[in-house]
C-alpha positions as CSV (number, residue, x, y, z in Angstrom):
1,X,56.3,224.9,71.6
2,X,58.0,227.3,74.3
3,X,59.4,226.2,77.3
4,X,56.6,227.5,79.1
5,X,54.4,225.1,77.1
6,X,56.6,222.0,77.8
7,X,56.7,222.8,81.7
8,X,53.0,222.6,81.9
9,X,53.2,219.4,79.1
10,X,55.1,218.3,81.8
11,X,53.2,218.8,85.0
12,X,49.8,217.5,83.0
13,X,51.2,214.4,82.1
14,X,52.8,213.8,85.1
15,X,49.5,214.9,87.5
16,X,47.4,213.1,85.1
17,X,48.5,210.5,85.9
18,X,49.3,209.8,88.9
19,X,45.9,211.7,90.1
20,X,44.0,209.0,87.8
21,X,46.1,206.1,89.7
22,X,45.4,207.3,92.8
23,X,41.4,208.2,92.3
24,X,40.8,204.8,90.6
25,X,43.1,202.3,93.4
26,X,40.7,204.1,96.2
27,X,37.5,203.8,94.2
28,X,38.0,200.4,93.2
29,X,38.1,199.5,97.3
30,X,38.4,195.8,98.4
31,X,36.8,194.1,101.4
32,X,39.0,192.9,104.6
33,X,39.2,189.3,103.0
34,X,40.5,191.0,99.4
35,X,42.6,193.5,100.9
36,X,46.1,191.5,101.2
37,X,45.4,189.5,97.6
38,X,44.7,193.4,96.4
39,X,48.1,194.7,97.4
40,X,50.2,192.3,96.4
41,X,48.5,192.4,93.4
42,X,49.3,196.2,93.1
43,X,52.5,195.9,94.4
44,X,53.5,193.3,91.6
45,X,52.2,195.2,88.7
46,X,53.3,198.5,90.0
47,X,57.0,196.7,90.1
48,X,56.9,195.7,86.9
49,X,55.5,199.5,86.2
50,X,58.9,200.8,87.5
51,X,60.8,198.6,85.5
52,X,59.5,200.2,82.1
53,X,60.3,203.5,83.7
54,X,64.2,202.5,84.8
55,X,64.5,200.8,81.5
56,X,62.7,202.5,78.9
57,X,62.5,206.2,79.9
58,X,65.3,206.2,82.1
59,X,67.7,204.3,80.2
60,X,66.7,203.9,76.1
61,X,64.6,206.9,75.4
62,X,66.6,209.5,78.2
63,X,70.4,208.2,77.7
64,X,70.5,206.6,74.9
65,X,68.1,208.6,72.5
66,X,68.0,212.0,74.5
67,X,64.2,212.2,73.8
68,X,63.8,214.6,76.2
69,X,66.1,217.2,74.8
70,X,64.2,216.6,71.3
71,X,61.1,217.4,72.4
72,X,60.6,220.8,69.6
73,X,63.1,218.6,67.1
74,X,61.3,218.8,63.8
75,X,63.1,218.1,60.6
76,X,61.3,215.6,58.5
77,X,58.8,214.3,55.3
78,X,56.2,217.2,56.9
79,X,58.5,220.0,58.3
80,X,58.2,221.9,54.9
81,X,54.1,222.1,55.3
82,X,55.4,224.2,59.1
83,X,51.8,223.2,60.4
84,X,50.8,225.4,63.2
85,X,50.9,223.4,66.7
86,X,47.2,222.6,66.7
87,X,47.5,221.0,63.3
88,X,50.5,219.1,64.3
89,X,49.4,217.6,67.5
90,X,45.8,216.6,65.5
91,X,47.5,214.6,62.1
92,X,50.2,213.4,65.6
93,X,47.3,211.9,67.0
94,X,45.6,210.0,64.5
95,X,48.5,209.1,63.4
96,X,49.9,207.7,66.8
97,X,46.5,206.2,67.3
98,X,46.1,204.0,64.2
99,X,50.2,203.1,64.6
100,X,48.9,201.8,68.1
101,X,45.8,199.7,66.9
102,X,48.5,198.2,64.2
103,X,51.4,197.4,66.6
104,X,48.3,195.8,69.2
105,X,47.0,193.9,66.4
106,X,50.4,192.7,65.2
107,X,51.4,191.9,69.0
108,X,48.8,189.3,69.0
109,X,50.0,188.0,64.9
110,X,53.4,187.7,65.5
111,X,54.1,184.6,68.1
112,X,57.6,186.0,69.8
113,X,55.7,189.5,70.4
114,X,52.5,188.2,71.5
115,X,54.9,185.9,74.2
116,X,55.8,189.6,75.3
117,X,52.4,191.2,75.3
118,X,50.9,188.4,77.1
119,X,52.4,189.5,80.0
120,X,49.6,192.3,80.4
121,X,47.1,189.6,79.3
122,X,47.8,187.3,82.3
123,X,46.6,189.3,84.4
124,X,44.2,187.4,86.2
125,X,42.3,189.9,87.6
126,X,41.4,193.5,85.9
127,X,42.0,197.0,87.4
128,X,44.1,200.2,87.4
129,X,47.3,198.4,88.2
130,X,47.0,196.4,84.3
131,X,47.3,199.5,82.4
132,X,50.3,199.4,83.7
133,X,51.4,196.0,83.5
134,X,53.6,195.9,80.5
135,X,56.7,194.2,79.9
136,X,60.2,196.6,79.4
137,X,61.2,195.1,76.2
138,X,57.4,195.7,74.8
139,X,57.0,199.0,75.8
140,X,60.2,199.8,74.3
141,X,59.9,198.5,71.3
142,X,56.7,200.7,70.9
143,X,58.6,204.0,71.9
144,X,61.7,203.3,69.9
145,X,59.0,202.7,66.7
146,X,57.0,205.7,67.9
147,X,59.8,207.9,68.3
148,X,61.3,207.1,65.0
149,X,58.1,207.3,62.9
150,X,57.5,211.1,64.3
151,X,61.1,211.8,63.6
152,X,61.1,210.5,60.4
153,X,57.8,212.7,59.5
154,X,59.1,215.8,61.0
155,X,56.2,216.1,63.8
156,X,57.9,217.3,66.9
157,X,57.9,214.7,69.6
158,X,55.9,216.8,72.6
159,X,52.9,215.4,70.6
160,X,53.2,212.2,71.5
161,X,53.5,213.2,75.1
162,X,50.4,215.7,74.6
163,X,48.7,212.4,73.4
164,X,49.5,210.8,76.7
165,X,48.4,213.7,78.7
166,X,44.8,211.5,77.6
167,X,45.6,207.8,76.7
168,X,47.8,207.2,80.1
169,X,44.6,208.2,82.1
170,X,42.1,206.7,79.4
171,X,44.1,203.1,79.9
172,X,44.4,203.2,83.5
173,X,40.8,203.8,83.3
174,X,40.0,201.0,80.5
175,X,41.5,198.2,82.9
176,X,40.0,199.3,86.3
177,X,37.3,197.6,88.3
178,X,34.6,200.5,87.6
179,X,31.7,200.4,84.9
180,X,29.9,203.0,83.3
181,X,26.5,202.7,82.9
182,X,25.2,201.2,79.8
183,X,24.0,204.3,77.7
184,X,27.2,205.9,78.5
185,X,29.0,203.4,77.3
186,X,26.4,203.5,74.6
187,X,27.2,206.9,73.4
188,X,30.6,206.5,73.6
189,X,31.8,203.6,72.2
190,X,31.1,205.0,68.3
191,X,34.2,206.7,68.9
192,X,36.0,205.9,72.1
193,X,37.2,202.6,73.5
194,X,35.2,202.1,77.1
195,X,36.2,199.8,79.9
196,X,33.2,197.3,79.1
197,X,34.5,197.2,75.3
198,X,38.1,197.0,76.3
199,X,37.1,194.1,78.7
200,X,36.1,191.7,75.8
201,X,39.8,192.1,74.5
202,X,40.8,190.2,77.7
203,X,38.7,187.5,77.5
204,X,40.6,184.0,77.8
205,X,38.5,183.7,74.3
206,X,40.7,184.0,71.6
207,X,37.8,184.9,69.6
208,X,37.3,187.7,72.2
209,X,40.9,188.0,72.6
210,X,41.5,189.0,69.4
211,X,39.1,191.8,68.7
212,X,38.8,195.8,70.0
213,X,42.5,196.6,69.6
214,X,41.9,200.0,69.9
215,X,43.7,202.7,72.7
216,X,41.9,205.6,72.5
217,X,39.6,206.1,69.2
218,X,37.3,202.6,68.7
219,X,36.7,203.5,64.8
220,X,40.1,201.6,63.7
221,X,38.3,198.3,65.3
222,X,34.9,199.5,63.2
223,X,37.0,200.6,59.8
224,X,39.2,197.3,60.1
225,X,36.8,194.4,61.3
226,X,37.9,193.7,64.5
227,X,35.0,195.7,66.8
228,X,32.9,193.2,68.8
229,X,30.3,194.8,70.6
230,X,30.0,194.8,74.5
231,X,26.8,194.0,73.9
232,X,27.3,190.7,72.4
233,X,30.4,189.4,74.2
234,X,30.4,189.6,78.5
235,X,33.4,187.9,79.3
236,X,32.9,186.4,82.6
237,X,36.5,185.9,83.2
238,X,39.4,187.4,82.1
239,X,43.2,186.6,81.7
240,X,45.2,183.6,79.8
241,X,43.9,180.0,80.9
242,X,47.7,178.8,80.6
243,X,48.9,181.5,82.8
244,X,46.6,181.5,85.4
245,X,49.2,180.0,88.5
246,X,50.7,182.4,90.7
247,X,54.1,181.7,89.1
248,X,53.1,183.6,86.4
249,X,52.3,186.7,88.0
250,X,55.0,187.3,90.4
251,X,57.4,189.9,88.8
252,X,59.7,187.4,88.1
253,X,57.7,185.1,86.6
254,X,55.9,188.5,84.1
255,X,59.5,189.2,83.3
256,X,60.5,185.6,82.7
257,X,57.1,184.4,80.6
258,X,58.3,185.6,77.0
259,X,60.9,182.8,77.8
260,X,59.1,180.6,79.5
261,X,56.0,180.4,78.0
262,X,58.1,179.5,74.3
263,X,56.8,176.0,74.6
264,X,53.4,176.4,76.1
265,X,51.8,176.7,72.7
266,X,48.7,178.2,72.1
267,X,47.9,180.4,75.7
């Protein structure tokens, strides 16, 4: 990719972004009786937000891996095959996408990871602010894991931030307090993960909990077992009935709960 490329990678994922953010915080509204609730609400989550961004992009994946500098770095298993861009970013894709249903799934296996990844489960209440509600340490053990596995097959690492030009806006979008209507979610859940299918994976329901993994593409959930259909399962709550108390959702108790929530048992 030529630098011209990478400055308007750059600028998409960036505008993407933050135009998505900003869109879905003012269409989500609030009354007068909501509004202070709301803020702090978005204030916390953003805070925790700008954690991940000190700590994993600022300090792991900028200092100490230079990520940025390696974005056209492609010496692996695949670099022989020198696939053309639009081949690359495609087998990146599917690639990245499955890897993300697997390390999802496994977050919720694994006891110690799902004490990190149940920080963006205790949310208590759902909107644009939870997809980015992540804890540092879990974010960057995705990007370290990421970042290796692309190196390791030789596809250059601007795919995986061509893939977030869509799945940073797609998850903002899964979390907020907007639904489409039924026959487009309909149409699209046979391949794409929707907000009303994504809410059923934050169901205090374990059985709920632990079903639509998916990021982006919903046929990993359909080829593996683990789709339940929006449909069948309307979640009338949402969040972790052990986790509920403010405690837990000020941004030091998010940071703080893979710690102290060791002894809490099941969540």
């Amino acid at each position: 990719m030529t630098a011209q490329g990478l400055n308007f990678l750059s600028l998409s994922y960036f505008c993407g972004f933050a135009g998505t953010f900003a869109f879905l915080v003012v269409l989500e509204g609030g009354t007068a009786s909501t509004a202070s609730g709301r803020w702090r609400h978005i204030a916390r989550n953003i805070g925790l937000f700008a954690l991940v961004l000190i700590v994993t992009d600022g300090v792991v994946l900028t200092w100490l891996m230079g990520v940025p500098f390696r974005l056209t770095q492609s010496d692996g298993v695949l670099t022989s095959l020198a696939l053309p861009a639009v081949a690359q970013f495609a087998l990146g894709f599917l690639l990245l996408d499955v890897f993300d249903y697997g390390v999802h799934r496994l977050t919720h296996r694994v006891r110690w990871l799902w004490l990190i990844h149940a920080v963006h489960h205790s949310d208590t209440r759902l909107d644009a602010t939870t997809g980015t509600r992540f804890h540092p340490a879990e974010v960057t053990i995705q990007m370290v894991l990421k970042t290796g596995l692309l190196l390791t097959l030789g596809i250059p690492l601007w795919v995986e931030g061509a893939r977030a030009v869509f799945e940073n806006p797609a998850n903002l979008l899964l979390h907020a307090n907007v639904a489409f209507p039924p026959w487009v979610e309909r149409r699209l859940s046979w391949l794409l993960v929707t907000p009303a299918m994504h809410r059923i994976h934050h169901s205090p329901d374990m059985a709920e909990n632990n079903s639509n993994f998916g990021v982006i593409l919903s046929i990993w959930d359909r080829i593996f077992g683990t789709y339940q259909s929006p449909q069948t399962a309307r979640p009338q709550s949402v969040g972790l009935r052990k986790l509920q108390d403010d405690r837990w959702q000020t941004l030091v108790g998010m940071l703080m709960t893979p710690v102290r929530a060791r002894g809490l048992g099941s969540l």
